[in-house]
N, C-alpha and C positions, 0 to 999 in steps of 0.2 A: 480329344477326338483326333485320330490321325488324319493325315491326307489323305492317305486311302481312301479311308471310309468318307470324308468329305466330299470327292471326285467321284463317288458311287451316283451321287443325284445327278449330274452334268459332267457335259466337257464345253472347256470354256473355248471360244473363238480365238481365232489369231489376233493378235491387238491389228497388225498391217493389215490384217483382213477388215476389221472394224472400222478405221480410218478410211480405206481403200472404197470399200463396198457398200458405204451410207451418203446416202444424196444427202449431205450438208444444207447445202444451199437451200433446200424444200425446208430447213429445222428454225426455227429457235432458239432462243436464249433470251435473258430480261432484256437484253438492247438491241433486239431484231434477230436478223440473220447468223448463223452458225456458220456462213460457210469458211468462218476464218479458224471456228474452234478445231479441222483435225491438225490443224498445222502446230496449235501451240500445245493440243494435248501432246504431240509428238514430243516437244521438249520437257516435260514430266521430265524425263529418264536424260539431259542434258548435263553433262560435265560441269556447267556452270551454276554455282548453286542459285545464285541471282534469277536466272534463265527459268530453273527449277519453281523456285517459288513463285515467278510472275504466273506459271501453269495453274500453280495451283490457285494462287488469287482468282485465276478465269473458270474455275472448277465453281467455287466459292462465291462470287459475287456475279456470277454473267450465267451459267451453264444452271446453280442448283441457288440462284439471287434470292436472301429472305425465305430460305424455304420451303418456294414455291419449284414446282415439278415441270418441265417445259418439254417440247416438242424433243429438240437437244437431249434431256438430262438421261434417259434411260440408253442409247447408244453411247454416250459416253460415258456413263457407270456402267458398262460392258467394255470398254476400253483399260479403263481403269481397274478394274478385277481382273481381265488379264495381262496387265504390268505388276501386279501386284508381287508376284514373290521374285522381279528381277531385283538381282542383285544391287542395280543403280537406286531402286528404293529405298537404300539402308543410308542412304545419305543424306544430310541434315538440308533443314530448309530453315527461311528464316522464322525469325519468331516475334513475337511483340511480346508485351510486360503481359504475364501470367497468361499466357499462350499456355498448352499441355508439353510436358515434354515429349520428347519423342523424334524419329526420323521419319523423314517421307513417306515411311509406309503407313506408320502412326495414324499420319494426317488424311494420307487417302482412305483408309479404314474408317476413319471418322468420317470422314464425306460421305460414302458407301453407307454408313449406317444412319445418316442423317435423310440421304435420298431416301433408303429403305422405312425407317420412318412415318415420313409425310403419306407413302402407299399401306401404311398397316392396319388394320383393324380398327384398332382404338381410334387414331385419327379418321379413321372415312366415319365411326360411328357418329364423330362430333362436328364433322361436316352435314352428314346426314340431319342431323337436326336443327341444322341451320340453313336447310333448304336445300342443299350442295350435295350430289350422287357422283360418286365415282365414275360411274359409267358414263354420265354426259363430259367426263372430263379424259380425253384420249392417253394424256403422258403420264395419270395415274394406273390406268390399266396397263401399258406398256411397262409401265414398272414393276410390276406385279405380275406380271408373264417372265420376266427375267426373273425372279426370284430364287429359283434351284441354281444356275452358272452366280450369282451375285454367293450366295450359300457357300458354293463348292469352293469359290475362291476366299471367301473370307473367313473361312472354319480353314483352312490351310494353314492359316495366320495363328491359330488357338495355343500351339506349342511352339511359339519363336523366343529365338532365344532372349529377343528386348522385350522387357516387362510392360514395359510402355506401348508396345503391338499387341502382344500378348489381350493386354488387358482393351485396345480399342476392338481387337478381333472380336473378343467375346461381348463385347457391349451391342458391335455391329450384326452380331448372328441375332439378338434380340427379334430387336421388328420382323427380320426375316423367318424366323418360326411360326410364323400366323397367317406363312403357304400351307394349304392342308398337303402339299404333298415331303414339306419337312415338317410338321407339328410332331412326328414321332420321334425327332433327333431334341427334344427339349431334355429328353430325363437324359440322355447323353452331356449335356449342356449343365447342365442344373450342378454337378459338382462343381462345376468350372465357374459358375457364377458364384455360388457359395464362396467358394475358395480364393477367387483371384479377385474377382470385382468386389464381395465383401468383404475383403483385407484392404483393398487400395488404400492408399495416402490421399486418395481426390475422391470428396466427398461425394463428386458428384457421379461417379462411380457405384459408390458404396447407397445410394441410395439407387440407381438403377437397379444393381442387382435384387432390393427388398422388393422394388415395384414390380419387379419380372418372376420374382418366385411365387410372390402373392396372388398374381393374374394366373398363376399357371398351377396355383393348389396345392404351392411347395412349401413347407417350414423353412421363413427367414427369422425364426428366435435366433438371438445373440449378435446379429447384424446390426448397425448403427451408421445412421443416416447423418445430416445435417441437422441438431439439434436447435440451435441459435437461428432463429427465422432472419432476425437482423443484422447477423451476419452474413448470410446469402442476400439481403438486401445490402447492403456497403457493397460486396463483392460483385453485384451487379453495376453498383454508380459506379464505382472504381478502375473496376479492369474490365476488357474485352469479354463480354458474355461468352459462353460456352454454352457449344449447341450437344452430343451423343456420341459423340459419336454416337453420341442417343442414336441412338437414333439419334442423337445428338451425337455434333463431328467437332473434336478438337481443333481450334483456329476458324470453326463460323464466329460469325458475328451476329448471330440471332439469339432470343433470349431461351435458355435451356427450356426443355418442355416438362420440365416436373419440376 
């Protein structure tokens, strides 16, 4: 999928407009008040790669904590889509042991696709039955009105030249195809999954793409998942769980959702 035709759904806000023009102070995040988060998403895009990753730490554990969707999280997943294709996101962040690879953009994509996520379909189905409606809850529907600009910028990502974007882009358009006004960009998609997510080296990849073809009506024959169930169990005692960029986002710290 080109840019082009990705920017055809939205045009994405200015980041300094985004920062500038969202009453903070009124938001959220898991440890209260937001009105410190436009200051540090600012240094996302920071010379210092230290500076860099503490941003995204605050993305991860405060803005999108365990998960959960806050007052904060959808103005600054508008922030973050559009810093997405600057050039200072090609730069490395740190990492911990069996972190994803990948640079800063990698990680933000994985964020973006973990927010997007918690607001899609499948997930409110299984709140829904657990007494939980979307609608009594404000920063899931905010996130789900954003969906086309989240789209327009993360389908940008589809043909970059690090495999490692490449492939969180396409994992992150996921969730977000379960806006009825991009559901028609899946058969657009659906090679791209095929092809890039079921080839991946990370399993957890390659099983995304089976569960995304399968909900969507698509032949995943010849695809292979995670065989070894106690394999992904070790792999969860052992290293830092992995969230989607699932909808799961490379570098959460929540346990993958499939």
């Amino acid at each position: 999928m080109t840019s082009e035709a990705a920017f055809e759904c939205a045009d994405l806000p200015d980041p300094g407009a985004v920062l500038a023009g969202t009453d903070w102070a009124s938001l959220e995040h898991a440890y209260g008040t937001a009105a410190g988060t436009p200051m540090i998403l600012s240094t996302l895009l920071d010379d210092d790669q230290q500076v860099r990753s503490q941003a995204l730490d605050h993305l991860h554990f405060a803005v999108h904590h365990q998960n959960t969707l806050y007052s904060a999280t959808a103005p600054a997943a508008l922030y973050v889509a559009a810093v997405l294709t600057d050039p200072q996101t090609t730069a490395p962040v740190d990492k911990k042991p069996h972190d994803f690879p990948g640079p800063l953009r990698m990680e933000l994509l994985g964020w973006l696709g973990s927010v997007a996520h918690e607001a899609d379909d499948k997930t409110q189905a299984i709140s829904r039955r657990h007494g939980f409606a979307a609608e009594d809850y404000p920063p899931i529907l905010q996130v789900r009105q954003i969906r086309p600009l989240l789209f327009a910028a993360v389908s940008a990502c589809n043909d970059d030249p690090d495999l490692h974007v490449r492939e969180a882009a396409i994992a992150a358009c996921i969730p977000l195809l379960d806006d009825p006004q991009l559901r028609h960009h899946r058969a657009e998609l659906t090679p791209l999954v095929r092809k890039v997510l079921g080839a991946s080296t990370l399993w957890q990849y390659r099983e995304r793409a089976i569960d995304a073809l399968t909900a969507w009506g698509e032949d995943s024959a010849g695809l292979v998942g995670q065989r070894d169930a106690f394999a992904v169990c070790d792999a969860q005692v052992d290293a830092t769980p992995w969230s989607d960029g699932s909808s799961w986002a490379p570098g959460d710290t929540s346990d993958p959702p499939f």
